[in-house]
C-alpha positions in Angstrom: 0.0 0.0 0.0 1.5 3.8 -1.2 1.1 6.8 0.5 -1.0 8.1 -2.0 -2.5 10.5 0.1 0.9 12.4 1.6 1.5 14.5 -1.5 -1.7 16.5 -0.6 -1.6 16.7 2.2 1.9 18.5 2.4 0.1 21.2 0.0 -2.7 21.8 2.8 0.4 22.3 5.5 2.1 24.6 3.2 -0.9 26.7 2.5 -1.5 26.5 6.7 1.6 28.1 6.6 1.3 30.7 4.5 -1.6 32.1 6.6 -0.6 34.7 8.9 0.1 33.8 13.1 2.7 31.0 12.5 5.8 30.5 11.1 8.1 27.5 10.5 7.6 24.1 11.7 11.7 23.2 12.3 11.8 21.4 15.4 13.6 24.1 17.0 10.5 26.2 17.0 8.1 24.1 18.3 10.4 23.7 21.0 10.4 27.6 21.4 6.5 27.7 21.0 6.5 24.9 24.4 9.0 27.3 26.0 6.8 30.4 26.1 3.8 28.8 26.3 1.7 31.3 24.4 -2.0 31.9 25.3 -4.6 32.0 22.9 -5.8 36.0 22.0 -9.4 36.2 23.3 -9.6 32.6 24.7 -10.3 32.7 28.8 -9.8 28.9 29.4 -8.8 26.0 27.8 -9.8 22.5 28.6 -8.3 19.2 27.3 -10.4 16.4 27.1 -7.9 13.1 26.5 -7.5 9.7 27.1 -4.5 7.1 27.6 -6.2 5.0 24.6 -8.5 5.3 21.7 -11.9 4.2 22.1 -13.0 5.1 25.2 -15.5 7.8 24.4 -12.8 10.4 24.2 -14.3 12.8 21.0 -17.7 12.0 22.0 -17.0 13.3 25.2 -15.3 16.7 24.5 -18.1 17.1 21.3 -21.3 17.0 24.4 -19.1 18.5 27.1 -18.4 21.8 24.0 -22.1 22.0 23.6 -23.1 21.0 27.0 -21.2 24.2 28.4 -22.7 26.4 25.5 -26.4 25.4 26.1 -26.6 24.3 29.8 -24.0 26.6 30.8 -24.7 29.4 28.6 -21.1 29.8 27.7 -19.2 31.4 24.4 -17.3 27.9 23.3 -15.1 26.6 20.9 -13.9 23.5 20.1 -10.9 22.4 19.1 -10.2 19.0 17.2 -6.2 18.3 17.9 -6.9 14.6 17.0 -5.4 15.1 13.8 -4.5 11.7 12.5 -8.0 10.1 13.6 -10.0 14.0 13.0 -13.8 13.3 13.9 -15.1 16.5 14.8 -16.5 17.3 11.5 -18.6 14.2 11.6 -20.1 14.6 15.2 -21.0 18.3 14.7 -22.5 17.8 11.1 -20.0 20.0 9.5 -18.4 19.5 6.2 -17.4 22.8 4.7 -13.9 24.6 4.5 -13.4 27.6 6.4 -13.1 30.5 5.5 -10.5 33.2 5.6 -11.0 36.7 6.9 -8.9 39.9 6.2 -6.0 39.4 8.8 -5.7 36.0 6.9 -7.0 33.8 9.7 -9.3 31.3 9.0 -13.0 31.2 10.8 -14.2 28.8 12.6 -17.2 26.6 11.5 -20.4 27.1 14.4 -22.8 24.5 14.9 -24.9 24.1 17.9 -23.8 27.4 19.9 -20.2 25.9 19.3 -17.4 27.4 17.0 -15.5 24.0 15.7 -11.8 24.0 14.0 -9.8 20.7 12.7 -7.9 19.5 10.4 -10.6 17.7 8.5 -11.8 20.8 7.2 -8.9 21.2 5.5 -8.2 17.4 3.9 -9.8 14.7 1.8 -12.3 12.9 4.0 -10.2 9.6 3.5 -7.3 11.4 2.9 -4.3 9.4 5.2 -2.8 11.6 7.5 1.1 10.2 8.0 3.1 13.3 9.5 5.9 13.1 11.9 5.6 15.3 15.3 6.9 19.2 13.6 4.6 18.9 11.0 1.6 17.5 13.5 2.5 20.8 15.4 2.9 22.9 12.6 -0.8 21.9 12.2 -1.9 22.7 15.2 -0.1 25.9 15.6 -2.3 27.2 13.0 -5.4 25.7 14.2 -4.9 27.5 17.4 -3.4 30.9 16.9 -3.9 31.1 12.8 -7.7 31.1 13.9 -10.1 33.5 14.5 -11.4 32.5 17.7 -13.0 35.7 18.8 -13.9 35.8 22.6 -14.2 32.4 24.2 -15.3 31.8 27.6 -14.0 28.2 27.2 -11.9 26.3 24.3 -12.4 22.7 24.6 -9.5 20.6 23.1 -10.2 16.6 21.8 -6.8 15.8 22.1 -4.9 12.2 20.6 -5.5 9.1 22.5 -2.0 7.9 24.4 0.6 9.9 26.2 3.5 10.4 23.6 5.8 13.3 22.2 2.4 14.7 20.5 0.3 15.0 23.4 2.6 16.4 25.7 3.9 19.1 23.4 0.5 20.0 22.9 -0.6 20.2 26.5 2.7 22.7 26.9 1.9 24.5 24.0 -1.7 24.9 24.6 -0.9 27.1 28.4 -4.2 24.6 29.5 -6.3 25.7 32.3 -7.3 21.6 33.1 -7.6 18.0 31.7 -10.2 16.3 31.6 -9.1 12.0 31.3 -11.7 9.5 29.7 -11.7 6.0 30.4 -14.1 2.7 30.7 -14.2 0.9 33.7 -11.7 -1.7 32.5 -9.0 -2.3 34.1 -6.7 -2.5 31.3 -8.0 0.8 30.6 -7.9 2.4 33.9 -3.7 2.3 33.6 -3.6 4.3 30.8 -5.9 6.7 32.1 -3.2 6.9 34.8 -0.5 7.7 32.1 -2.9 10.4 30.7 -3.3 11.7 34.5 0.6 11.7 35.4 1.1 13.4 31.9 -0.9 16.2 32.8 0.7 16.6 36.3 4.5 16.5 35.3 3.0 19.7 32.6 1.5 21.3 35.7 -1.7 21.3 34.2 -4.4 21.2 37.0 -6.5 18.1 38.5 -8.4 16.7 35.7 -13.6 5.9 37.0 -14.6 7.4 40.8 -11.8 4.6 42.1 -9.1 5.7 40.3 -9.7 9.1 40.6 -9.7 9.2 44.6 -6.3 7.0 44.2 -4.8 10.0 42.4 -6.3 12.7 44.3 -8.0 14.0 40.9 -11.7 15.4 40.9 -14.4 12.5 39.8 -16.6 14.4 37.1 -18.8 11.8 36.4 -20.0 8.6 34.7 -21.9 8.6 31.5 -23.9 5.3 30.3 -22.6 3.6 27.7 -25.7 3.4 25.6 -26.0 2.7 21.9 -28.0 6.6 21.1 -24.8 8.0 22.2 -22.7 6.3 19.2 -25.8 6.7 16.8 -26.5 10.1 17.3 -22.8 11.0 17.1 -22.6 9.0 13.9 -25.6 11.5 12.6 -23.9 14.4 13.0 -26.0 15.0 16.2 -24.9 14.9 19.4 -26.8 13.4 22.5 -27.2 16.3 24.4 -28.7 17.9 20.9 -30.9 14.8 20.1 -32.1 13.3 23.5 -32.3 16.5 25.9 -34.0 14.8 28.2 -32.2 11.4 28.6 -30.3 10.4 31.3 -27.2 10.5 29.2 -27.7 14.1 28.5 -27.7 14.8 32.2 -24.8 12.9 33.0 -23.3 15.4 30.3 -24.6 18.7 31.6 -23.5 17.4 34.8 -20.1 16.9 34.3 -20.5 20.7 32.3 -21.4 22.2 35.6 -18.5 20.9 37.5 -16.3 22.1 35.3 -17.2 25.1 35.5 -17.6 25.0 39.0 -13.6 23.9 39.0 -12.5 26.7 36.5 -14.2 29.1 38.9 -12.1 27.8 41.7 -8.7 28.3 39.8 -9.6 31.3 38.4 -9.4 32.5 42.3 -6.6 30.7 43.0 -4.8 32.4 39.7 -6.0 36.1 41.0 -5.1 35.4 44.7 -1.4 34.5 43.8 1.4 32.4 45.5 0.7 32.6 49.7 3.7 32.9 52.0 2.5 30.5 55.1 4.9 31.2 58.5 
């Protein structure tokens, strides 16, 4: 099997790059962009929803927890799909159109459901392969973040890439996150690389983010959502639960969780504005 796909997708990074807010994608300067850890203009917190592996309910999560916060919480929200070799965001929010560019040559971010979505699917073939090493992932992502429009944002949610390697954690440092948010099943096999996702975010310094596991590693417990077989459908459709089934069980579970969080970003926005205590 070739790589048929590679040649095209190098000519979407190149254009990415010739849009204004990011420059070069050498591995010296993503390891400058980690350094400084730049925030995003206009965006007041960022949340990254992740897992330690795939197929735990990780997009699906971050897609109803977006629009959970924008409806239930009544919250300006974007969301940002950094999955980019598995990109599903354009699928669960029903979009399939490119964004467009506005005058300061930053591209616009697609809005569905009260949400304003960005990823790299807008900007490939739908079964386009995506085979980039880590300076071009973060090339990518670079302009997702910064060459984007954003406007205000009370909260940008992140759907980051399942495991805990060189990708992940340069985008958690690059990203200046505000809080994780880990997804896992109740399996135990599971559960341990929900750990790695946890201990990943801790040696970043990125604040607290199954109930068991969580009191184990002194994290907050958010919640448990029902694996039911609406919550794949409806994400299949382009429809998510909490937009489909307002009134299920599932969808509370969701607006749950939505509440916490921004119970917990409350709390840290304190903590940021009280600064570092001297105790005698």
């Amino acid at each position: 099997m070739g790589l048929r796909g590679l040649h095209p997708l190098k000519q979407q990074l190149r254009r990415l790059n010739s849009l204004r807010g990011f420059s070069g994608s050498s591995e010296k300067r993503v390891a400058g962009d980690i350094k400084k850890r730049p925030l995003i203009d206009g965006v007041k917190d960022i949340i990254a929803v992740a897992s330690g592996k795939g197929g735990v309910g990780k997009s699906t999560t971050a897609v109803n927890l977006a629009v959970a916060l924008s409806k239930t919480c009544h919250l300006k929200v974007g969301l940002l799909d950094a999955d980019v070799y598995g990109p599903s965001i354009p699928t669960m929010m029903n979009l399939h159109e490119k964004p467009e560019v506005n005058q300061d040559m930053k591209m616009i971010p697609i809005e569905n459901y009260g949400v304003r979505c960005m990823s790299i699917g807008f900007l490939v073939e739908k079964d386009a392969p995506i085979v980039w090493r880590g300076p071009m992932v973060m090339s990518a992502i670079g302009k997702l973040t910064r060459g984007v429009a954003w406007g205000t944002l009370d909260v940008l949610v992140v759907d980051m890439p399942p495991g805990t390697g060189d990708t992940q954690l340069s985008i958690s440092q690059t990203l200046n996150l505000s809080g994780a948010l880990i997804v896992s099943t109740p399996q135990d096999v599971a559960l341990i690389d929900a750990r790695r996702g946890a201990n990943m975010f801790r040696k970043v310094e990125v604040p607290g983010g199954a109930r068991r596991t969580a009191d184990e590693m002194n994290l907050t417990f958010l919640g448990e959502i029902p694996l039911e077989a609406d919550i794949r459908s409806s994400s299949d459709e382009g429809s998510p639960i909490v937009i489909s089934s307002p009134d299920s069980g599932v969808t509370k579970a969701y607006n749950d969780v939505a509440l916490k969080v921004v119970s917990r970003l409350e709390e840290l926005a304190q903590e940021r504005q009280s600064g570092p205590q001297i105790l005698l």
